[in-house]
N, C-alpha and C positions, 0 to 999 in steps of 0.2 A: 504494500500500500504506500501512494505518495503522501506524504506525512509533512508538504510544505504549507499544506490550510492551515497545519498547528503554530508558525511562525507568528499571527498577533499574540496569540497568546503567551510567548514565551517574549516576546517584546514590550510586554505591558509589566506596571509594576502590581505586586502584590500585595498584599496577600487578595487570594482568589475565592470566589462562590463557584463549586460546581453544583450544576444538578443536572441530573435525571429523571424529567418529570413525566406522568402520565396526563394525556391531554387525550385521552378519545374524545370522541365527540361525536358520542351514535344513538344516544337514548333521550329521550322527550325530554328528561331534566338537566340534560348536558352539561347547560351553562350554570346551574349550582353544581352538580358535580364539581367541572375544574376547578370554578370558583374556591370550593371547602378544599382539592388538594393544594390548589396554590397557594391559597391561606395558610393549612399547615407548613408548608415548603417554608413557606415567610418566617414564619414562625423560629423553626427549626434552625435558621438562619440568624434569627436574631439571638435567640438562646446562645447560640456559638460565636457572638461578638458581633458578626456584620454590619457594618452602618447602615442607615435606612436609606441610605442612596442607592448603594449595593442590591437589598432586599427590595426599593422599588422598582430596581429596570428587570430585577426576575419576574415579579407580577405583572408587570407592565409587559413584556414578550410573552408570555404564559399564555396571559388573557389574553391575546390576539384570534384565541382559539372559539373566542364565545361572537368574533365578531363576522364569522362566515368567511364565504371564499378562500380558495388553496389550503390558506394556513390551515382550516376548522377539519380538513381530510387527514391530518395525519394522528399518529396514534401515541406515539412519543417524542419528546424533545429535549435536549441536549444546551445546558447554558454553560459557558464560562464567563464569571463577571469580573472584571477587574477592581483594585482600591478604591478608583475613582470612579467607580459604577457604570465605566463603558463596558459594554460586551463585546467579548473578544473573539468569541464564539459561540455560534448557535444555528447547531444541527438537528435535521427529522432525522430517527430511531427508525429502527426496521419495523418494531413494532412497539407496543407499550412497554415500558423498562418493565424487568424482570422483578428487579427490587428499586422503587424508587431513592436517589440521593439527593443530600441537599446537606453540603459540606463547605464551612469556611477554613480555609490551610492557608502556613504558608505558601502552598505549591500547588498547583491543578491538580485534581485526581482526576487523570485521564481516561487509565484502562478500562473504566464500568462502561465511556463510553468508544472507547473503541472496539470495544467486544462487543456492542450493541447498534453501531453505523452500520446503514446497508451498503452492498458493496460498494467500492469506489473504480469503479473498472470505466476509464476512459475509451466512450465507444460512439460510435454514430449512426443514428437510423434512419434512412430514406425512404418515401413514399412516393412512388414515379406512375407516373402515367406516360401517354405517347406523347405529352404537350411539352413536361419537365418533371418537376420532384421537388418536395418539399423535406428539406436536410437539417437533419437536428446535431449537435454535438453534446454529448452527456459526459459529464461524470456519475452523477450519479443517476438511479432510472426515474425515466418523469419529471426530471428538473433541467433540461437543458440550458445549456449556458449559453449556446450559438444556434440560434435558428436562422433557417436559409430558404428563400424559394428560389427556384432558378425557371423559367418561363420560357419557351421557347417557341418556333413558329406553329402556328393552327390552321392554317389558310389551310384548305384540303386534305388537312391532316387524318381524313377517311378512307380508306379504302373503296374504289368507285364499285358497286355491286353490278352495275348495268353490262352490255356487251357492246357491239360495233368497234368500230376501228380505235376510239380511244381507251376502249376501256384498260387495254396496256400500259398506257402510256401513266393516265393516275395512279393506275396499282403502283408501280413503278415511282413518282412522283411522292406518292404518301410514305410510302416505306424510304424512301431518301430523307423524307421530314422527319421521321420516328431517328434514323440513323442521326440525323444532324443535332436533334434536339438530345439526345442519348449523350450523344460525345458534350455537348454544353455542361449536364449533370454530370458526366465522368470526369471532365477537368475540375468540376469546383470538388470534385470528393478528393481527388488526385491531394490538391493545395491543401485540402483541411487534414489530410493522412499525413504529407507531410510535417507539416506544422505538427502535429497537436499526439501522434503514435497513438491511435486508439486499437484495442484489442480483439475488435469485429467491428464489422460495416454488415447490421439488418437491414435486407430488402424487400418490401412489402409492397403490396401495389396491384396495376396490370400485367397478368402474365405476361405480354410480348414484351412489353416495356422494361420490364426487369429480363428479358431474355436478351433482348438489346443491349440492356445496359452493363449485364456481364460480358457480354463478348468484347464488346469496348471495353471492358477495365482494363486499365495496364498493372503489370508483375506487382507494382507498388501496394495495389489494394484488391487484386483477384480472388488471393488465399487468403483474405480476412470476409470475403461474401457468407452469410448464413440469407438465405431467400426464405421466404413464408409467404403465404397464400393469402393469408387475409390483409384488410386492410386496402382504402384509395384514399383518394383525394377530392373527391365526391363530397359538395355540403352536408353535414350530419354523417358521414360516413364513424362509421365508429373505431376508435383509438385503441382501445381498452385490450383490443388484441395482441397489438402492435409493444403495447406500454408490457404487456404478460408475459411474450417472446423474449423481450429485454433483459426484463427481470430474469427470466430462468439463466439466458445465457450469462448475464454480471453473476449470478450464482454459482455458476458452473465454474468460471475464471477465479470467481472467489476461493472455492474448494479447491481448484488445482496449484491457485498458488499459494495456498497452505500446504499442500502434500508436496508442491514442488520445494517448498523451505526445509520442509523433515528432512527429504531425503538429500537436497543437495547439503544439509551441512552434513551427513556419511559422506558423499564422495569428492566433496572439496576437503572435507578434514582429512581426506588421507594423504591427500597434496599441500598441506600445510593453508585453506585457502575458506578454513571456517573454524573457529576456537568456538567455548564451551566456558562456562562459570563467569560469574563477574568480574574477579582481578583481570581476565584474559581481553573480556569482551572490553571493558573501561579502559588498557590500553591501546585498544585496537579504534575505539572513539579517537582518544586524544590524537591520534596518531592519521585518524582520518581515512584510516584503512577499510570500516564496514561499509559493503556495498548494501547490506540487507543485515535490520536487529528482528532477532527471532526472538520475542516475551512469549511465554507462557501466560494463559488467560489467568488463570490464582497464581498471584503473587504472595509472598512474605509482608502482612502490611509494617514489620518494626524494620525492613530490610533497610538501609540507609546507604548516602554515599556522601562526601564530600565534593562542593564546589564550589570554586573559584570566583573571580571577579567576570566569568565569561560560560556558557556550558560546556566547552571543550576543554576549562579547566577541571579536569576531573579525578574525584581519590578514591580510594576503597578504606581511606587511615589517612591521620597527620602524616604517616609519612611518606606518600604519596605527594601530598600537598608541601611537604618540605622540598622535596626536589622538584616541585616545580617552581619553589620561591614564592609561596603565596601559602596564606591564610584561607580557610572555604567555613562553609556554613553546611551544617550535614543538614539532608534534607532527605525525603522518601527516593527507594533507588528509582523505584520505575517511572518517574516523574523525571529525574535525572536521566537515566537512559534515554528517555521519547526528546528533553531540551535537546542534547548531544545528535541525535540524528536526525532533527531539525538543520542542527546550525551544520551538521555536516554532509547535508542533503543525502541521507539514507533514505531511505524505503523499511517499511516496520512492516511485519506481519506478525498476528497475533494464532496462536495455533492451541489447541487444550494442552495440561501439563502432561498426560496421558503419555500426548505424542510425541513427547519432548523427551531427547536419549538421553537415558539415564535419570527421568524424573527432574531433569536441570531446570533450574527457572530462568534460564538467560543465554542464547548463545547468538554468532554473528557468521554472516559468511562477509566473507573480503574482500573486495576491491582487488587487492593485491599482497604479497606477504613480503618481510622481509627477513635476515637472519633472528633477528631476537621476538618474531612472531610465534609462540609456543604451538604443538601441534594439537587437535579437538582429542580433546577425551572419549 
């Protein structure tokens, strides 16, 4: 997972409100419902110090949920508040938290919610007809960040059904307009694959049009095509297919790149090119080595680590923090790991402790290794 969304929050000062609140919002009393949990949420909040600045931008983003549209469709939500009562973050939940939080630290408690975000699998879905396609770009499903139409010529764009001497010539003519219009969407998919690496391109729509429009793909985004049946561009045509397709495939990418973390830190740690435990992993931070931090979803919550004046100043003990010539402030480790592979543009995946070798609650694969990189356990 790219783990650079977490950067205001590790840029803002602290101390921080996290929560994880439950906002359904599917039953006739709805709006008392969230109302009495965000209340508590407040509450719970103030009992643990919070200023009321803090605890009013929580209620104030909560309740968004009693005021209809997009926001009132989701099931859970995810706040970070900072000191000064900006919010630094604030993510929809896959579904309603499991166990609700509502926590003042000094440090974000992130992992409740990064075990409970849907996936983050950059992907993009188009919906083509023989005219053009309308191109979304996602991170996450349902919420795209880049929507696109691309439009292209219609003048005859029918197939002529009649006979006599022309009717050649239209067949001919319409299927040159589907080809040209085809290549229009295939360039703009081309620019946003480059730009942006998404993990599949869904194609939805008209059969010929999508039949089209793969033939035209180039090598760049051919072998990321998943095609599916439903779905056009038709007023009222319905989504909901389209938006379902999505969803299974970000989950599938989800799961594989959790299985892909297990097993590549076995066959990188035999190459010196994934270590294991925390001392290992925390020099391989400082160092700037991890390409990918593999947490275990339960952590140790007394686990701690030492840091510096920056997140890549990082200890396991003062004496850590001796040789880097600085002073730190111990703080929760797995709060400390997630700053560190912020600042040092990692990729985090979070996998059950289950599947974690050896029961380990923390390992990394590497970038790169050098002599005094230890080998994985």
């Amino acid at each position: 997972m790219d783990v650079s969304f977490l950067e205001p929050v590790f840029t803002a000062s602290g101390p921080y409100a996290t929560v994880c609140a439950d906002v359904t919002h599917t039953t006739e009393n709805a709006d008392t419902e969230v109302e009495l949990r965000v209340r508590a949420l407040g509450e719970q909040l103030t009992d643990q110090g919070a200023p009321e600045a803090v605890v009013e931008a929580v209620r104030s983003r909560l309740l968004e949920a009693n005021e209809g549209g997009e926001i009132a469709t989701l099931r859970g939500r995810a706040l970070v508040v900072a000191a000064d009562g900006s919010v630094v973050l604030d993510q929809p939940l896959v579904d309603s938290p499991r166990q609700e939080v509502a926590e003042w630290s000094p440090t974000p408690n992130l992992l409740p919610i990064l075990r409970q975000l849907p996936g983050r699998v950059p992907h993009i879905v188009v919906v083509t007809d023989r005219v053009g396609a309308d191109i979304s770009v996602a991170t996450l499903v349902g919420r795209p960040e880049i929507e696109d139409e691309v439009e292209g010529d219609s003048f005859q764009i029918r197939k002529f059904q009649g006979g006599g001497w022309a009717h050649h010539r239209y067949q001919h003519n319409a299927e040159n307009k589907w080809i040209h219009n085809a290549d229009n969407v295939a360039e703009r998919i081309a620019s946003l694959v480059r730009r942006l690496h998404p993990r599949f391109v869904l194609l939805a729509g008209d059969i010929r049009a999508r039949q089209i429009l793969t033939d035209r793909a180039s090598d760049l985004w051919s072998e990321l095509i998943v095609s599916m049946d439903e779905g056009g561009r038709a007023a009222g045509a319905d989504r909901e297919p389209v938006d379902q397709r999505a969803a299974e495939l970000v989950a599938e990418h989800e799961a594989r790149e959790e299985a892909d973390a297990v097993e590549k830190l076995a066959s990188a740690g035999a190459h010196g090119l994934a270590v294991t435990g925390k001392a290992a992993v925390v020099e391989a931070l400082r160092k700037g080595q991890v390409e990918t931090l593999v947490l275990a979803d339960q952590q140790d919550p007394d686990d701690t680590l030492i840091v510096g004046n920056s997140p890549l100043e990082l200890g396991v003990d003062q004496h850590d923090m001796d040789a880097l010539g600085t002073h730190g402030t111990v703080v929760p480790a797995e709060g400390a790991l997630l700053a560190a592979s912020v600042a040092s543009a990692a990729g985090v995946v979070v996998v059950p402790r289950a599947a974690m070798p050896g029961d380990i609650p923390v390992a990394a694969i590497l970038r790169y290794t050098d002599d005094s990189t230890p080998k994985a356990q």
